[in-house]
Every structure is written in C-alpha cells, then in structure tokens.
TORKOL-4160 file (C-alpha; in steps of 0.2 Angstrom, whole numbers, padded with zeros to 4 digits, m for minus):
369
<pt num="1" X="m0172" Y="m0012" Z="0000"/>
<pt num="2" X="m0188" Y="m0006" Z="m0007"/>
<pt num="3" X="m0194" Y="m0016" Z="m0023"/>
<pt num="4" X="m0199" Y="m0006" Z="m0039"/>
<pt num="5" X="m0218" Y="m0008" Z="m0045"/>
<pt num="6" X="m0220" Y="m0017" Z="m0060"/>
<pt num="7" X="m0234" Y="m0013" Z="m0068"/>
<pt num="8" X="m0247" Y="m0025" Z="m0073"/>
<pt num="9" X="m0249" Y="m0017" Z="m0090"/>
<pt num="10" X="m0232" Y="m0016" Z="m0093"/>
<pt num="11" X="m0231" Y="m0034" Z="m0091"/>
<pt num="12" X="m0245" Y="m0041" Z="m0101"/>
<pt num="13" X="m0237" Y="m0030" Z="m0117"/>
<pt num="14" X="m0218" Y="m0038" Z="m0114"/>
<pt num="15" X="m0210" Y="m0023" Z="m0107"/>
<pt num="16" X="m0195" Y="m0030" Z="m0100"/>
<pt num="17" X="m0177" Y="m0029" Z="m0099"/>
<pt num="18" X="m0162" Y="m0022" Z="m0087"/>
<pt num="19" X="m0157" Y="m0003" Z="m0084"/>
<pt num="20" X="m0143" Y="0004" Z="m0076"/>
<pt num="21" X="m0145" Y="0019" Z="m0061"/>
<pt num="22" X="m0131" Y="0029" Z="m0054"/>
<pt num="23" X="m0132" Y="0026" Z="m0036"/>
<pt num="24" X="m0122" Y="0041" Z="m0024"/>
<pt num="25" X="m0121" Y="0037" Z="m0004"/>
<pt num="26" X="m0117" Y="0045" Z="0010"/>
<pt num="27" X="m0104" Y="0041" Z="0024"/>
<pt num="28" X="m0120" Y="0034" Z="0034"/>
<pt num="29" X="m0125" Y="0023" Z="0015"/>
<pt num="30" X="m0141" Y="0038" Z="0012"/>
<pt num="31" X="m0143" Y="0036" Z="m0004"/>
<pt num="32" X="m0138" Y="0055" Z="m0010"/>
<pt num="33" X="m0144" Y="0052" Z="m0030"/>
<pt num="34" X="m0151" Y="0041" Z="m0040"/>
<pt num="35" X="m0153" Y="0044" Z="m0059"/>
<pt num="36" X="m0154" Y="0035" Z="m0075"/>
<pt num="37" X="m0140" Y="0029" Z="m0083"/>
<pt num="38" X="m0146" Y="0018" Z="m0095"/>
<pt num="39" X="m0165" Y="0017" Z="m0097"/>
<pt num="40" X="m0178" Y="0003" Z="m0103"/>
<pt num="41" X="m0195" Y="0012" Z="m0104"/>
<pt num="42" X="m0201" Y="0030" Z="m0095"/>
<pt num="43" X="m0213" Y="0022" Z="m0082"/>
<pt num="44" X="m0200" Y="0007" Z="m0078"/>
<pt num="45" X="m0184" Y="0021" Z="m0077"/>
<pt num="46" X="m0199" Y="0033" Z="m0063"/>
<pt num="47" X="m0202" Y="0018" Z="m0054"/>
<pt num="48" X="m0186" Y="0010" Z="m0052"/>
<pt num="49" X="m0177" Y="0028" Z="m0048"/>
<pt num="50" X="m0189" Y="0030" Z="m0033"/>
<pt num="51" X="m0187" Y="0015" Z="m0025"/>
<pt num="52" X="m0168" Y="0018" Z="m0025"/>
<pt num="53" X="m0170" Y="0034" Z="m0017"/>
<pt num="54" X="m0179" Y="0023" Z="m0003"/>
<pt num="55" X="m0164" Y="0011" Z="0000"/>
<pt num="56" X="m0153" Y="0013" Z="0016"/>
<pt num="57" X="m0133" Y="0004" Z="0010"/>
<pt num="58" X="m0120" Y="m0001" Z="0021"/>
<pt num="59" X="m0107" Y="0013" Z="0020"/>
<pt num="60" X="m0090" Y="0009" Z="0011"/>
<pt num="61" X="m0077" Y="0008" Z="0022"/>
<pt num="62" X="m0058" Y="0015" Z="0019"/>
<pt num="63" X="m0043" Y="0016" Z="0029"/>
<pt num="64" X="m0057" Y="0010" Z="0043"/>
<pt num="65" X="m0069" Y="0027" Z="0040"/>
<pt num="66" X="m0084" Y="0028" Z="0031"/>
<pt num="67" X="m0083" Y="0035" Z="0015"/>
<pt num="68" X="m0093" Y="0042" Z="0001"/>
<pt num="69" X="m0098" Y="0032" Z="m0014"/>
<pt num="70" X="m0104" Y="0031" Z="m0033"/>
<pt num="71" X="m0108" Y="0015" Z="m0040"/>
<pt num="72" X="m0121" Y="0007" Z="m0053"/>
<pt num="73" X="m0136" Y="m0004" Z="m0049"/>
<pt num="74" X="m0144" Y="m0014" Z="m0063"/>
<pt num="75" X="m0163" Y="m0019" Z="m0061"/>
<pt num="76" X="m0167" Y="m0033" Z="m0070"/>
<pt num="77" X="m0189" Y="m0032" Z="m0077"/>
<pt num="78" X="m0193" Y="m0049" Z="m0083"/>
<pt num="79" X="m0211" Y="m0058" Z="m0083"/>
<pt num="80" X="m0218" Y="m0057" Z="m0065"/>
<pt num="81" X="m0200" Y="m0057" Z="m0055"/>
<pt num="82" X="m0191" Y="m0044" Z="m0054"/>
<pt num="83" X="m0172" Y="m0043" Z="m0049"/>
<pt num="84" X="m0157" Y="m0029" Z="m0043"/>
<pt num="85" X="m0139" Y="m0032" Z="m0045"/>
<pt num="86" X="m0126" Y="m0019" Z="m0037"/>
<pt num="87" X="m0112" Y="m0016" Z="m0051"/>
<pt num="88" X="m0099" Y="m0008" Z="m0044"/>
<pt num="89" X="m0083" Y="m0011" Z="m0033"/>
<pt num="90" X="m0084" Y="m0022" Z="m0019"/>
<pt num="91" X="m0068" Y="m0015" Z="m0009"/>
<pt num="92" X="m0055" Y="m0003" Z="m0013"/>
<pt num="93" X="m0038" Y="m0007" Z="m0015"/>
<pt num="94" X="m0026" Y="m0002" Z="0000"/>
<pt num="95" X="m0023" Y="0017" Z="m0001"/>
<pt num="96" X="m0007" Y="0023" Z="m0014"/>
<pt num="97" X="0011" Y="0031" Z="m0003"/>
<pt num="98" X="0010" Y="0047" Z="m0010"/>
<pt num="99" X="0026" Y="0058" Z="m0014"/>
<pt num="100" X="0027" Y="0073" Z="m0001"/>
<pt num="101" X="0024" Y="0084" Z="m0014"/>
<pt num="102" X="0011" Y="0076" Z="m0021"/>
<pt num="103" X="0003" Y="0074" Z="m0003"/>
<pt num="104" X="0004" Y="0094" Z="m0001"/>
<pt num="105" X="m0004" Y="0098" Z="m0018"/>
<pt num="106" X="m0020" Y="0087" Z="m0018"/>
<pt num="107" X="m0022" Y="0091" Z="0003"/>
<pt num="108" X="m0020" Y="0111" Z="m0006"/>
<pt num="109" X="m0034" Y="0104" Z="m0019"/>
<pt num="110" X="m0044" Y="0097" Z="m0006"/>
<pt num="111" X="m0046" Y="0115" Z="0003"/>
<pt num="112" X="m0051" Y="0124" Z="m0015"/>
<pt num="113" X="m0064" Y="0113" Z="m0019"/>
<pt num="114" X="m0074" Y="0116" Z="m0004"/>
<pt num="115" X="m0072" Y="0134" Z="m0007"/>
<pt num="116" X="m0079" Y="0129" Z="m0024"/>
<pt num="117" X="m0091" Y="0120" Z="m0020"/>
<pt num="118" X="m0096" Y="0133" Z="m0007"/>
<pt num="119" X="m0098" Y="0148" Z="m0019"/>
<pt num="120" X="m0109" Y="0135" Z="m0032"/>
<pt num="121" X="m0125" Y="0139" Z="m0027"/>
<pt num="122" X="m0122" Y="0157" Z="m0028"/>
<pt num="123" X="m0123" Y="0164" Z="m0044"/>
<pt num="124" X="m0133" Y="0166" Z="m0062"/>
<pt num="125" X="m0125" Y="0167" Z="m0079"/>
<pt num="126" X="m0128" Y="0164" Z="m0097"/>
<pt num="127" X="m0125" Y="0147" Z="m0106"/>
<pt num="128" X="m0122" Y="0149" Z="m0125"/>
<pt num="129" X="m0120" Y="0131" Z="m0131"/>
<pt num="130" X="m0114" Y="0130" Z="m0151"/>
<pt num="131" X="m0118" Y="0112" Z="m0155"/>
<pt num="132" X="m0114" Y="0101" Z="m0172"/>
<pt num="133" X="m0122" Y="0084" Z="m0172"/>
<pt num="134" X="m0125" Y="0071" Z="m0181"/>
<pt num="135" X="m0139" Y="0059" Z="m0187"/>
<pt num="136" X="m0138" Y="0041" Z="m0188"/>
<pt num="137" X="m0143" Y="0033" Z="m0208"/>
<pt num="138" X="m0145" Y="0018" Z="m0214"/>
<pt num="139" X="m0134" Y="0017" Z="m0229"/>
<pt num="140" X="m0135" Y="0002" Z="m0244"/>
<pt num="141" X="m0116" Y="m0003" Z="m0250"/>
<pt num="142" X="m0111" Y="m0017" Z="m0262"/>
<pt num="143" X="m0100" Y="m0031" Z="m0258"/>
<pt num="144" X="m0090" Y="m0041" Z="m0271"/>
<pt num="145" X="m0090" Y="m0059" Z="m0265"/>
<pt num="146" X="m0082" Y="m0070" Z="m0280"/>
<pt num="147" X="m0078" Y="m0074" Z="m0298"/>
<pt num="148" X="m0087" Y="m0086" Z="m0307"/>
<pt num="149" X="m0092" Y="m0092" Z="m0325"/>
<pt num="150" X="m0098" Y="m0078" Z="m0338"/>
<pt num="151" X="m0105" Y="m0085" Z="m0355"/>
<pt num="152" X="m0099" Y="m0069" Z="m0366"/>
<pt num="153" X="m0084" Y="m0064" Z="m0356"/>
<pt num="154" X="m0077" Y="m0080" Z="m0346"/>
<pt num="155" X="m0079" Y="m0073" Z="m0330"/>
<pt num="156" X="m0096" Y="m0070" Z="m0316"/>
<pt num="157" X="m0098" Y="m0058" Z="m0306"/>
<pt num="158" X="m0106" Y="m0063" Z="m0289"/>
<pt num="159" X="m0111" Y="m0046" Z="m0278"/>
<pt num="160" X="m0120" Y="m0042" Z="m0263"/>
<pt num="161" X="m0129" Y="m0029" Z="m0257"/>
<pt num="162" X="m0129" Y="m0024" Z="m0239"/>
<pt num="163" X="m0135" Y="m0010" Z="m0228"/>
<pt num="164" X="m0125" Y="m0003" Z="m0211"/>
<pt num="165" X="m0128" Y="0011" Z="m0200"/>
<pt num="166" X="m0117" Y="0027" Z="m0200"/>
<pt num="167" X="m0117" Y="0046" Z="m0196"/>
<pt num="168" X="m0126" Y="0058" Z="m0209"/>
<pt num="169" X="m0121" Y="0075" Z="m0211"/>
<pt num="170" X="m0118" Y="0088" Z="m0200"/>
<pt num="171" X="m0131" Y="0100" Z="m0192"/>
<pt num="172" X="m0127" Y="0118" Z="m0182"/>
<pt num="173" X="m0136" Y="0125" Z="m0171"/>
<pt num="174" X="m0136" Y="0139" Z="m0155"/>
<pt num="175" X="m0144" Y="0140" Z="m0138"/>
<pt num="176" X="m0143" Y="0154" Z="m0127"/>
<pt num="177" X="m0149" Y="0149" Z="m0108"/>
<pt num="178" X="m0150" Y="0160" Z="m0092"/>
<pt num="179" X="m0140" Y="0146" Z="m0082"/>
<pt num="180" X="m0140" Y="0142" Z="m0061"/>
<pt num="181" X="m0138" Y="0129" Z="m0049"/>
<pt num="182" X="m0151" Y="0127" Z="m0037"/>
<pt num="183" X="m0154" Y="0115" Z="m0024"/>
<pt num="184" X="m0170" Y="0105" Z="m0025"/>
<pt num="185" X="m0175" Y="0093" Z="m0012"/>
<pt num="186" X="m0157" Y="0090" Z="m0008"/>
<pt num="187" X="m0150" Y="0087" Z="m0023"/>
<pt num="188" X="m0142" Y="0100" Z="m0034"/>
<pt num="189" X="m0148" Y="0102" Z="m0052"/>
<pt num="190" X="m0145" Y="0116" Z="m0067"/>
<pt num="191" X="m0159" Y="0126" Z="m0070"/>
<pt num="192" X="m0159" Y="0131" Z="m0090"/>
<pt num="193" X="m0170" Y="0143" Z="m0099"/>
<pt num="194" X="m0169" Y="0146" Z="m0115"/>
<pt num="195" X="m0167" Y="0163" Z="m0122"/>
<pt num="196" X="m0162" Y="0163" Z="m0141"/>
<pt num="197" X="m0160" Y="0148" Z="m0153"/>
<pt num="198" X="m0150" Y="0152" Z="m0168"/>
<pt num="199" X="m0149" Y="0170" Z="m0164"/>
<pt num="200" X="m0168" Y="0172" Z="m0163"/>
<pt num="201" X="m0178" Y="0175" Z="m0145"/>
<pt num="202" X="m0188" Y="0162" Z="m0140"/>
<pt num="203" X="m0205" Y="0162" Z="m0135"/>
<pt num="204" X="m0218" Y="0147" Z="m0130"/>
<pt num="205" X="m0222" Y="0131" Z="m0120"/>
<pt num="206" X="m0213" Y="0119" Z="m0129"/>
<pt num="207" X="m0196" Y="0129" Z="m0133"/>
<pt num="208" X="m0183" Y="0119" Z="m0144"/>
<pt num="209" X="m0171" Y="0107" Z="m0138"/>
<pt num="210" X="m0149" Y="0104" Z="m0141"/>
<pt num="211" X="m0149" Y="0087" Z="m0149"/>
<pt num="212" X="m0139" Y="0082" Z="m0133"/>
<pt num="213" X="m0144" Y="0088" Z="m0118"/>
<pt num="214" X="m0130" Y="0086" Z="m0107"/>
<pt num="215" X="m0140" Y="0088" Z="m0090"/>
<pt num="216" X="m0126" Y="0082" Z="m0078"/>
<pt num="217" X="m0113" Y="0093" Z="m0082"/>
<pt num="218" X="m0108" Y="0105" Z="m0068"/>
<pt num="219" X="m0092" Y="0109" Z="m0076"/>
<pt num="220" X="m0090" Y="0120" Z="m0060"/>
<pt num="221" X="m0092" Y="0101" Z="m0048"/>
<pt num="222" X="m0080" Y="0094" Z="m0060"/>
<pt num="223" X="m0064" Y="0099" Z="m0049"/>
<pt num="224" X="m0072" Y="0092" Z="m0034"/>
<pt num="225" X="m0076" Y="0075" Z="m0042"/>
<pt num="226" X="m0059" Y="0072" Z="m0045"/>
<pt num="227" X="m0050" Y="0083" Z="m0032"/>
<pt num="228" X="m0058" Y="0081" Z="m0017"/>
<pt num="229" X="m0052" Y="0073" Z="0000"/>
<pt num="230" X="m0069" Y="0062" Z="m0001"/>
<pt num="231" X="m0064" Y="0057" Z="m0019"/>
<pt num="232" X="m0044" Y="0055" Z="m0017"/>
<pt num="233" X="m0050" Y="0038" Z="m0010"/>
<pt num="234" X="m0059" Y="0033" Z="m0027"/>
<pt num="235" X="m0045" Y="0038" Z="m0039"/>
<pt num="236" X="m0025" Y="0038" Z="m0041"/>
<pt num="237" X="m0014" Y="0053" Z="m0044"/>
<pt num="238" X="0002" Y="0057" Z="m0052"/>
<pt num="239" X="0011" Y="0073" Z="m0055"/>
<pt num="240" X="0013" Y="0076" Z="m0075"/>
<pt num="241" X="0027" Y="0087" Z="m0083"/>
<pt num="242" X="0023" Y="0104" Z="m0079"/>
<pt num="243" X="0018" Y="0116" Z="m0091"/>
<pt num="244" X="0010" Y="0133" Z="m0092"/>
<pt num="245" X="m0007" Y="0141" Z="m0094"/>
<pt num="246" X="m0009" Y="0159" Z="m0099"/>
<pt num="247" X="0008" Y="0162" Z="m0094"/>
<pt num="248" X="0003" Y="0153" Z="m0077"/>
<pt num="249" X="0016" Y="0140" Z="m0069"/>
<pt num="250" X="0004" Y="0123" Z="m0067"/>
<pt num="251" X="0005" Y="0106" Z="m0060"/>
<pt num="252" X="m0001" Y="0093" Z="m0070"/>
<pt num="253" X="m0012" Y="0080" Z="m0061"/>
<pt num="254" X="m0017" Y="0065" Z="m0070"/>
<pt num="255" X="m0030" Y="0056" Z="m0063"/>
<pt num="256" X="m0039" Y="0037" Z="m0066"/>
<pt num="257" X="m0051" Y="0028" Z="m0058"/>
<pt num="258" X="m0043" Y="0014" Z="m0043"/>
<pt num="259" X="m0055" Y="0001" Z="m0050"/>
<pt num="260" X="m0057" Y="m0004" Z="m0066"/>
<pt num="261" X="m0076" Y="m0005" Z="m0061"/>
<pt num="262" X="m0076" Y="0013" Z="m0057"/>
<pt num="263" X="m0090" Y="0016" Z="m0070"/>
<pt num="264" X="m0087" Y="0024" Z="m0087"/>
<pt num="265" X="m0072" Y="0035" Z="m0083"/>
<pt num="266" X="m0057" Y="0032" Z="m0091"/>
<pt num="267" X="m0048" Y="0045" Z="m0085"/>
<pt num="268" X="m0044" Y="0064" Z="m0082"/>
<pt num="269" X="m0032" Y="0079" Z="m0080"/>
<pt num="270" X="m0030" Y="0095" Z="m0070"/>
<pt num="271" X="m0020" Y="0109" Z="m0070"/>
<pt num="272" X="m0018" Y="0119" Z="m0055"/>
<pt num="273" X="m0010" Y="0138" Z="m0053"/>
<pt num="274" X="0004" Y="0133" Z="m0044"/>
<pt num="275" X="0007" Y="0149" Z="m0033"/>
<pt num="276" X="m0014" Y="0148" Z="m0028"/>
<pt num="277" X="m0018" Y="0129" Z="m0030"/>
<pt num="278" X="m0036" Y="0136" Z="m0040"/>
<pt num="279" X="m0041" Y="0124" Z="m0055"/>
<pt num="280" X="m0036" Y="0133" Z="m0072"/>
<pt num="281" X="m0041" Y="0118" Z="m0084"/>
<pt num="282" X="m0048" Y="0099" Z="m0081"/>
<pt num="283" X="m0051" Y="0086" Z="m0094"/>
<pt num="284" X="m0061" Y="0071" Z="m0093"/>
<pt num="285" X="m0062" Y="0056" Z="m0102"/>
<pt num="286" X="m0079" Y="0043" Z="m0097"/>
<pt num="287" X="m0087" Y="0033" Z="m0112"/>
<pt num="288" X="m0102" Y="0043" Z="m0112"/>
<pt num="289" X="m0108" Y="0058" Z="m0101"/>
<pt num="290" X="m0120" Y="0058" Z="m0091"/>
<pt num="291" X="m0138" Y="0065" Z="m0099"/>
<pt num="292" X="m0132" Y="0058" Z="m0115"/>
<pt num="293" X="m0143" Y="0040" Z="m0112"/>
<pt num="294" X="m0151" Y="0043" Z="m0128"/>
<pt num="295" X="m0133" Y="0039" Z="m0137"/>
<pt num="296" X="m0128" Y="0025" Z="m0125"/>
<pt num="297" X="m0145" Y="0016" Z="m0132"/>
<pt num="298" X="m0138" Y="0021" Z="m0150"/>
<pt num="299" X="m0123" Y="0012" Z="m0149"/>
<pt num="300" X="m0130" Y="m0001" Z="m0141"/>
<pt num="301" X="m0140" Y="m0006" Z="m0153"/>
<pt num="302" X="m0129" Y="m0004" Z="m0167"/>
<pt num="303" X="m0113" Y="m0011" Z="m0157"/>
<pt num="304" X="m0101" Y="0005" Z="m0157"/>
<pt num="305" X="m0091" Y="0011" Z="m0144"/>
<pt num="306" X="m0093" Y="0029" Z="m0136"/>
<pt num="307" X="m0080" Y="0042" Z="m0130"/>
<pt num="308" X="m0083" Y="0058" Z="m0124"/>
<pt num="309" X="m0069" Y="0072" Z="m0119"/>
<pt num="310" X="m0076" Y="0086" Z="m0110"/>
<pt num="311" X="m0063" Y="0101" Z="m0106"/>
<pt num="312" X="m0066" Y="0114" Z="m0095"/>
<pt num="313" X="m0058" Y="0131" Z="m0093"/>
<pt num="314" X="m0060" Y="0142" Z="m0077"/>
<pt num="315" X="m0057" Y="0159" Z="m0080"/>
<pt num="316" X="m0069" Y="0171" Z="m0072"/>
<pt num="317" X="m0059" Y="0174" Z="m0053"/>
<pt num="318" X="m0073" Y="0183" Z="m0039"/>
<pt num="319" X="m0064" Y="0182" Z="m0021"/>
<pt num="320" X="m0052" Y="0171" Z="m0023"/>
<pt num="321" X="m0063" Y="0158" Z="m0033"/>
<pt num="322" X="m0061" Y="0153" Z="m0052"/>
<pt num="323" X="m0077" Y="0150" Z="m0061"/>
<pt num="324" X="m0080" Y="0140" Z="m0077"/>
<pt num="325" X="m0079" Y="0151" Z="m0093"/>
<pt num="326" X="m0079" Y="0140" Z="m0106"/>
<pt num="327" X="m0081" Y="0119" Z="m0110"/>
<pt num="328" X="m0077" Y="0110" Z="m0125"/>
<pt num="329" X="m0086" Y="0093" Z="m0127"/>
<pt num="330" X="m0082" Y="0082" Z="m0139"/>
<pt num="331" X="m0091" Y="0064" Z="m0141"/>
<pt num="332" X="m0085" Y="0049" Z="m0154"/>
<pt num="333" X="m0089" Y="0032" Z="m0159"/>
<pt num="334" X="m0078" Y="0018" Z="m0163"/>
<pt num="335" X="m0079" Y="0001" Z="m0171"/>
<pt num="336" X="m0090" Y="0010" Z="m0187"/>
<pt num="337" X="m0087" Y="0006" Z="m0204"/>
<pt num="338" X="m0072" Y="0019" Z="m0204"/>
<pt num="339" X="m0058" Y="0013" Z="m0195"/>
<pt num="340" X="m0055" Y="0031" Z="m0187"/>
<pt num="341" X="m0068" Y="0037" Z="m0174"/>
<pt num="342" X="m0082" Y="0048" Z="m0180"/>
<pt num="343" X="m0088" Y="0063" Z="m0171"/>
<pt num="344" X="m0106" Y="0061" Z="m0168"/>
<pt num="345" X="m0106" Y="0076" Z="m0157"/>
<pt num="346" X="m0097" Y="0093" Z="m0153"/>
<pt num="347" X="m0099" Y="0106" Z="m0142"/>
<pt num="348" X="m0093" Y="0123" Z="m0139"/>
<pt num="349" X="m0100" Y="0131" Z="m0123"/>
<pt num="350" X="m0095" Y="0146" Z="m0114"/>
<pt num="351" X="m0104" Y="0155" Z="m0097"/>
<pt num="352" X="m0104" Y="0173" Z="m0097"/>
<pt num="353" X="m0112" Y="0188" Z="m0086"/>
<pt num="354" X="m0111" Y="0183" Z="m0071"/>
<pt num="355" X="m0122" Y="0192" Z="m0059"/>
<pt num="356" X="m0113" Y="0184" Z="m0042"/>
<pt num="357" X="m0127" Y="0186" Z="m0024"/>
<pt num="358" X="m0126" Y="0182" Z="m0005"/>
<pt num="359" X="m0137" Y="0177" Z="0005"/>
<pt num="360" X="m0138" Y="0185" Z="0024"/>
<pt num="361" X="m0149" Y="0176" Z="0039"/>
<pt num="362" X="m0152" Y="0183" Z="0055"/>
<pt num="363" X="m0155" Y="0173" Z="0072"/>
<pt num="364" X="m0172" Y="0174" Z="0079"/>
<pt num="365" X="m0189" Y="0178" Z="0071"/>
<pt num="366" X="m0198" Y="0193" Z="0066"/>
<pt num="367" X="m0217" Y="0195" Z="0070"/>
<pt num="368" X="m0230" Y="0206" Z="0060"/>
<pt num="369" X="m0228" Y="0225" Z="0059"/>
C-alpha cells in the first residue's frame, strides 16, 4: 500500500473530504485501473489515482482460483492524517447451479466475447453523438402555511417563500468524432477528435465539449463485462422469454450483480442470435455512468438519485464479429420536486465508416539497408 501525498497547501486552505476510485485487479491482485469515481479536488483525485496504481491486493479467490475483480476504494483527506477504506465485496457468494442450457449459452458467450475483445483494438470509425441536456436552476416557489385573522376580510393569509433546485430547459446539440481504441500504457482508452459540432467543422486548440462526456463507454467491452467467463463469477444469470431482433431468434439473458455491493449496477440484458451466439442488443442499468462524476457531485449536493440506461445495438458484422452501431443513453433523476423522474440527459449515438486494419509481425530483426 502506497499512501497519497497530501499537500501541504492544500491542507492549510481546508481542502478535505472523501473520494471514491474504481479499482480493477488482476488474478495476481495488479491493479489493472484505477480512475475517479467520485472526485473531491483535481490534485487530491491525481494523487490519490497514482498511488492506487502502485498498490499490489491479495487476489479474490472463487471456487479456489484466482479471479478478476472491480471494486471501490474510498480515500478519506482530513487535517494531517489521511485514511483508505476498500468498499467493495469481501467474498462471493457460493457459485449459482446453472440449467444445461443456460450453462451452454453463456460458455457460447464466453467464446464470442474474447473474439470481441480480440477485434477491439483494431479498427477506426466515426462517433456522431446528438445530445439534449439540461441545466440545473434555482427556482423561488410560494408555500401556503395557514389561515389566520384578516381585519377587512375575517381571514389571514400566512405564505412562504422558498427556493429548490430543478432542471431548466432543454439544449441540442451535435458532435462528430473520428473514434478508436488504443491501448496506452496498458490500459485501453477511446481516442475522440472532434470533427464538426452542430454541423460546422471544427478547428482550434480548445475545441467544444458534449455537456456529458461519457469517457468510459466502450459500448463494444460492454458484452464482455457482463458475458464473460471472468465476469460470470461476479454476476447471476437467467434466460428471459425469447423474442426476436430483426427477424432474428434471441435468447434473453438477464443479468444482476451477485452482491448487492457490486458497485452502481443495478442490472442488465442481452440478447444473443441464437443460431451464432453474437450479441445483437445489451442494456444496462448502473446509477450513474462512468465519466459522468460531474452529475454524481450534482445530486449529491442537492440529494437526488441518478439512473442511467445505456442501450447498445450491434449491427456492423466483419468476419464473424458484430460491432456497435448505435447506443441510446438516457440519464434521470429521482426524488425532485416532480414525483416522476426527470431526464437530465439524453443521447443518441451511432458509429459509422468503419475503416477495419491488421497488423502483421515478422520473427527476427531487420538491419539497415
């Protein structure tokens, strides 16, 4: 375990409080990633990030192997002491008996999602996000708290006045990005570069930014974070009614976490062509998504509760493999002023042109000519 700094600075202004990291190990307990889930200040969330990536875990053990795992780690700045806290489960629970059939179809998903994951590094495309958000404005209401004496009409009014946080109206707008997965100190990341906003080429340094910059998508990793034989130990599994996609027969999977402590997914679903096993549609339901802190901090403050849906669609096929085509994001807030939950963010988000490449070595090394 290697400590954060704490800067001096920092503490003689007050700076201090708790953030939450997203902490991914390896079967040896490497740690894989380490990013912010919810911050506290820029230099505390740098610091605290790179001692994480220095820490060395005991692996989680399951059905007596090593496994990997995703879990939280609160760090706790506070006056001259600082203080880490692992949030996250402490065991799993014994493994699930599957049905045959159910046993057959996720050891089937298992296989595609390493061809997935294979093919991810290997391609470019276009991302066209359409976007509708929404700010949050103080507004000032009245409140009738009682009747009283009135000298001309027998009756007195008593109001109060009283202001409360809620969504304002709604704003549009369009990115176009060149879109690719690269791999970057062992870690994968999306590499974005914007093209057009709102139909118009974009030049310069500082180039405009979506409202919500969902930075952790991967909509093409999401079938192997539910799916895959390294995550079928984190999460349980039931075959839904079956249905149809684009004339397609489909299993159903729903999906929840084992552990209620699982982090902030609630829940997902996939469907699967049933003939090829390839993931045709997956849905995921978490409380917030990831590279969405900034919102997490809103309804912190003003006590709401987030939910996001994120749908994904996989429809461009290239040897055997389906690529995402399309996502649908949609994030709410509950316990507002409104009864109902109010949309505080929606996406529309499709990848196109696809410009697929391989990459050839050769054994043995070539000197000057």
């Amino acid at each position: 375990m290697v400590m954060p700094d704490y800067p001096e600075l920092l503490k003689k202004q007050g700076v201090e409080g708790q953030l939450f990291l997203l902490v991914d190990i390896d079967r040896n307990g490497n740690v894989d990633l380490a990013e912010v889930w919810m911050g506290l200040h820029p230099e505390l969330d740098r610091l605290a990030v790179e001692a994480l990536k220095r820490w060395k875990f005991e692996p989680y053990i399951y059905a007596g192997e090593p496994i990997r795992a995703t879990f939280f780690v609160r760090v706790i700045f506070n006056s001259g002491s600082l203080e880490t806290i692992k949030e996250g489960p402490a065991q799993l629970a014994p493994p699930e008996s599957l049905s045959p059939e159910l046993r057959n179809v996720l050891d089937k998903c298992d296989e595609y999602c390493q061809k997935l994951t294979a093919a991810s590094l290997y391609y470019v495309c276009t991302e066209k996000i359409t976007e509708i958000s929404r700010q949050v404005m103080e507004r000032t209401g009245g409140l009738i708290r009682g009747l009283g004496h009135d000298s001309r009409t027998g009756k007195e009014i008593m109001e109060a006045t009283f202001t409360y946080a809620a969504l304002g109206n709604r704003r549009k707008s369009e990115f176009l990005y060149d879109y690719q997965l690269i791999r970057k100190e062992g870690q994968v990341e999306e590499r974005q570069v914007l093209l057009e906003k709102d139909g118009r080429k974009v030049t310069g340094q500082n180039p405009p930014q979506p409202a919500t910059r969902l930075y952790s998508l991967k909509p093409i990793y999401v079938p192997a974070w539910l799916l895959s034989g390294e995550q079928q130990a984190v999460f349980s599994y039931m075959l839904a009614k079956e249905e149809k996609v684009s004339g397609k027969e489909v299993f159903v999977i729903e999906v929840k976490p084992r552990m209620p402590e699982s982090g902030n997914l609630k829940g997902g679903r996939i469907w699967l062509d049933k003939s090829t096993y390839r993931v045709l549609k997956a849905e995921v339901r978490t409380t917030l998504l990831p590279g969405c802190e900034p919102l997490f901090q809103e309804c912190s403050i003003n006590h709401w509760k987030p939910l996001s849906t994120a749908i994904h669609y996989y429809e461009i096929e290239k040897n055997g493999i389906l690529y995402p085509s399309r996502s649908v994001i949609r994030i709410e807030y509950d316990k507002m002023v409104s009864p109902k939950r109010d949309v505080k963010y929606a996406a529309n988000i499709r990848y196109g042109r696809y410009r697929f490449f391989t990459v050839e070595t050769e054994a043995g090394i070539r000197g000057p000519r």
